[in-house]
C-alpha positions as CSV (number, residue, x, y, z in Angstrom):
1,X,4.8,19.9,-7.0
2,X,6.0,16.5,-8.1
3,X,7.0,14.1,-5.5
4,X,11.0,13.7,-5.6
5,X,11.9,10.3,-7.4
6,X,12.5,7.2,-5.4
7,X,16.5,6.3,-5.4
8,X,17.2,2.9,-7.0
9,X,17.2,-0.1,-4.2
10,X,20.4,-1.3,-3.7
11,X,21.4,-3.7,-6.1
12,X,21.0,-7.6,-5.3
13,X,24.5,-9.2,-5.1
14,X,25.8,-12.5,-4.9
15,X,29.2,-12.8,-2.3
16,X,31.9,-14.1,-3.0
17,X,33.3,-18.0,-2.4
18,X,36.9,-17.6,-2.1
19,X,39.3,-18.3,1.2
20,X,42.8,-17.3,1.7
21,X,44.3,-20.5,-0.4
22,X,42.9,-19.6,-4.1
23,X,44.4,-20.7,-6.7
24,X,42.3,-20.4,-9.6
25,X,39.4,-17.7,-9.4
26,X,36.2,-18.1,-11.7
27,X,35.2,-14.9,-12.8
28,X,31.5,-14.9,-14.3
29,X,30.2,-12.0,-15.5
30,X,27.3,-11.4,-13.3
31,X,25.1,-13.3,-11.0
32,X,21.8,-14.6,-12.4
33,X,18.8,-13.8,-10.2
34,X,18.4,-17.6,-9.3
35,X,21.4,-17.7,-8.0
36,X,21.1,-14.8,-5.8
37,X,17.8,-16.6,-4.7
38,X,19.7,-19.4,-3.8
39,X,22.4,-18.1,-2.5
40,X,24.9,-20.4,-5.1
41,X,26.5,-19.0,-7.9
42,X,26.0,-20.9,-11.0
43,X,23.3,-22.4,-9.5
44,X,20.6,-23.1,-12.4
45,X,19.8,-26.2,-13.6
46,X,20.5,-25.2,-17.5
47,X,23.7,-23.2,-16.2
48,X,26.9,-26.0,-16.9
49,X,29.3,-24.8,-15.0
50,X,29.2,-26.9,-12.1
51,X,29.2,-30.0,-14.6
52,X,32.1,-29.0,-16.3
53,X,34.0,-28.4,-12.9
54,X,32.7,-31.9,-11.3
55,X,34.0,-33.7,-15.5
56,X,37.2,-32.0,-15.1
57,X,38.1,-33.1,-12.3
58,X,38.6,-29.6,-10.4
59,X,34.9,-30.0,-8.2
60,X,34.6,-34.0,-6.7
61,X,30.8,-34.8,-8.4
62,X,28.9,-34.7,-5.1
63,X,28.9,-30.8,-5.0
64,X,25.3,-29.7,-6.0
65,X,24.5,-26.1,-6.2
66,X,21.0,-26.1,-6.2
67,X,18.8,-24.8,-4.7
68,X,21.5,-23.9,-2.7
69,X,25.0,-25.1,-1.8
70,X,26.2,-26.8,1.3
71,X,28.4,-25.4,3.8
72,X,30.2,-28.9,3.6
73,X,30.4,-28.1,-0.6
74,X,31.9,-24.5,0.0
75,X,34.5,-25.4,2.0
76,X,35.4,-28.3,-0.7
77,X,35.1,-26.0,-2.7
78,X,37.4,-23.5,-0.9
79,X,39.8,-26.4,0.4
80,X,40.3,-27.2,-3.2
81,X,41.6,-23.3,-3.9
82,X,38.9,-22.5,-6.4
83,X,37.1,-19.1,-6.0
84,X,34.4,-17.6,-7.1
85,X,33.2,-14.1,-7.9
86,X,31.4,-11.9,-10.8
87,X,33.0,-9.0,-13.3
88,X,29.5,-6.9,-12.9
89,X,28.4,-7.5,-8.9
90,X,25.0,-6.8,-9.2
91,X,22.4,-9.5,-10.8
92,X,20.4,-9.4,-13.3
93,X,17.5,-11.2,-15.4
94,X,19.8,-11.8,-18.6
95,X,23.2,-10.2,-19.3
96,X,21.3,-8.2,-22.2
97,X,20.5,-5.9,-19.0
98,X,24.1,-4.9,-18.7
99,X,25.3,-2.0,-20.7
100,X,29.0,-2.1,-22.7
101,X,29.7,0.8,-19.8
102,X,28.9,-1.1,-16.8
103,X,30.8,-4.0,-18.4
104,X,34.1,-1.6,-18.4
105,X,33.7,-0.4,-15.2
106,X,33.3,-3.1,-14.0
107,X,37.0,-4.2,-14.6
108,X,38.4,-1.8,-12.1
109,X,36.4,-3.2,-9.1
110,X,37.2,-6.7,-10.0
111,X,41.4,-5.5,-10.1
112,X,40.9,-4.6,-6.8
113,X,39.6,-8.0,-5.8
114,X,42.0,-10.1,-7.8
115,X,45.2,-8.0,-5.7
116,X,43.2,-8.5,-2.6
117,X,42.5,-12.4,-3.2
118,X,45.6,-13.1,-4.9
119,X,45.4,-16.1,-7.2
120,X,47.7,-17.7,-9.5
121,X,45.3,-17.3,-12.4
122,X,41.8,-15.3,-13.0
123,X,39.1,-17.3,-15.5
124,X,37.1,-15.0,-17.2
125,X,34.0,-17.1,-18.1
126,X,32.9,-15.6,-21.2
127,X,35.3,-14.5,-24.4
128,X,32.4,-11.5,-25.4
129,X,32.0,-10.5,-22.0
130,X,35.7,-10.3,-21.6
131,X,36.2,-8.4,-25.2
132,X,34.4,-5.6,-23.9
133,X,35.2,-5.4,-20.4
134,X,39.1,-5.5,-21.4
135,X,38.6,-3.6,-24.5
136,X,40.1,-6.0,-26.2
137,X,38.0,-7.1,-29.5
138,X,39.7,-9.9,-30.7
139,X,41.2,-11.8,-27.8
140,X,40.4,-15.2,-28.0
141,X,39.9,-18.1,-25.5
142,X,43.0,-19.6,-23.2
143,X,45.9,-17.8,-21.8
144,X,45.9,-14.0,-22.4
145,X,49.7,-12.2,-22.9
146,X,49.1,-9.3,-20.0
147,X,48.6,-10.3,-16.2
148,X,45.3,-8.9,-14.4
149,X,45.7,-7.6,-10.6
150,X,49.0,-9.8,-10.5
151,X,47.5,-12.6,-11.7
152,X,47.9,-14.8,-14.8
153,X,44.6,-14.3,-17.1
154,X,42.5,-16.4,-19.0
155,X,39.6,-16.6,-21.0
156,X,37.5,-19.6,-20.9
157,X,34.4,-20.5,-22.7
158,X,31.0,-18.9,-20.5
159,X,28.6,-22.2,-19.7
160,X,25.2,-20.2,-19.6
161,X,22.5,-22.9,-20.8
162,X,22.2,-19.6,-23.3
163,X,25.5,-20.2,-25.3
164,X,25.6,-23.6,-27.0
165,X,28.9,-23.2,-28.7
166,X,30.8,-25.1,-26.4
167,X,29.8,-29.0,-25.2
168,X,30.4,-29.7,-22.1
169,X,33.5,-31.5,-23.1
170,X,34.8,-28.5,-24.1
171,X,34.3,-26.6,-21.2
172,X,35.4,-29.1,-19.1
173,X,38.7,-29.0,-21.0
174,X,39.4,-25.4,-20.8
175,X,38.8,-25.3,-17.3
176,X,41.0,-28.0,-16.2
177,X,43.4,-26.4,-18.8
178,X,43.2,-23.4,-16.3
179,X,42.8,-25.3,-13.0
180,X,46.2,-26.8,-13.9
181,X,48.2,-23.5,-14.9
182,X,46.7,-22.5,-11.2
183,X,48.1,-25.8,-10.0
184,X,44.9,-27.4,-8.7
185,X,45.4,-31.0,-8.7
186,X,42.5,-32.6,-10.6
187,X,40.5,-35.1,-9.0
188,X,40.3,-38.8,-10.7
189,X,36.6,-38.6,-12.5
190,X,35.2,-42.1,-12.9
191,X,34.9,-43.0,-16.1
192,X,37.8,-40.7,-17.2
């Protein structure tokens, strides 16, 4: 008799940052493993994110997410009504490992979340990711016509070191394009 298969470990998640003042929540479309290892989402050196929030003005520049962040750069963080969370919850090595199904199903789960958190405006951080997740194939980056769990939605460009077709400029741009439709006040950025 074959031994009965082992169930699947529970997947590894990254929590949420948010706090009862968000304004603007980040939505990426799953947590790398390093950031689950350090407890930071965003947090690899190659991923821009954090870059693009600090030239934008939404993040001041001292926040550093790795190899982990700061209670003192959460509550920034928090204080400043930015949140983040993930479409897909669970982490994995490359977003090749998610499946077009897990993507969709995903969307329900992250409704839920966006009612319970409330923000003025939901950045998805990733037009492909987005296209299939919302089943919609040609939406495009910015402001998207239909609200999302009560929330104004957008589509920003994803700032994986993986995709290249956005500078940093760029990102920095859309984001603070969102940050003020949420209206997060931006932060003076020397040299800006």
């Amino acid at each position: 008799m074959a031994p009965a298969p082992m169930s699947d470990p529970d997947p590894i998640e990254l929590d949420d940052l948010v706090g009862p003042g968000t304004r603007l929540l980040f939505v990426g479309i799953n947590p790398s493993m390093r950031s689950v290892a350090d407890g930071a989402p965003f947090s690899s050196p190659s991923n821009r994110f954090w870059p693009a929030l600090q030239r934008a003005g939404i993040v001041a520049p001292s926040i550093r997410p790795s190899p982990e962040l700061s209670p003192a750069d959460r509550r920034e963080v928090i204080d400043r009504g930015i949140g983040i969370t993930s479409l897909v919850r669970r982490a994995t090595p490359s977003i090749a490992d998610l499946s077009r199904d897990e993507l969709r199903d995903a969307r329900e789960g992250l409704a839920e979340r966006v009612e319970g958190i409330a923000p003025v405006v939901v950045a998805i951080l990733g037009v492909t990711g987005f296209r299939i997740a919302f089943r919609q194939p040609t939406a495009g980056l910015g402001p998207q016509p239909s609200p999302f769990g009560g929330s104004r939605l957008w589509v920003v460009p994803n700032p994986s070191g993986r995709n290249r077709s956005a500078s940093l400029d760029a990102l920095s741009e859309a984001y603070a394009a969102a940050a003020v439709a949420a209206g997060v006040e931006l932060l003076r950025v020397a040299g800006a």
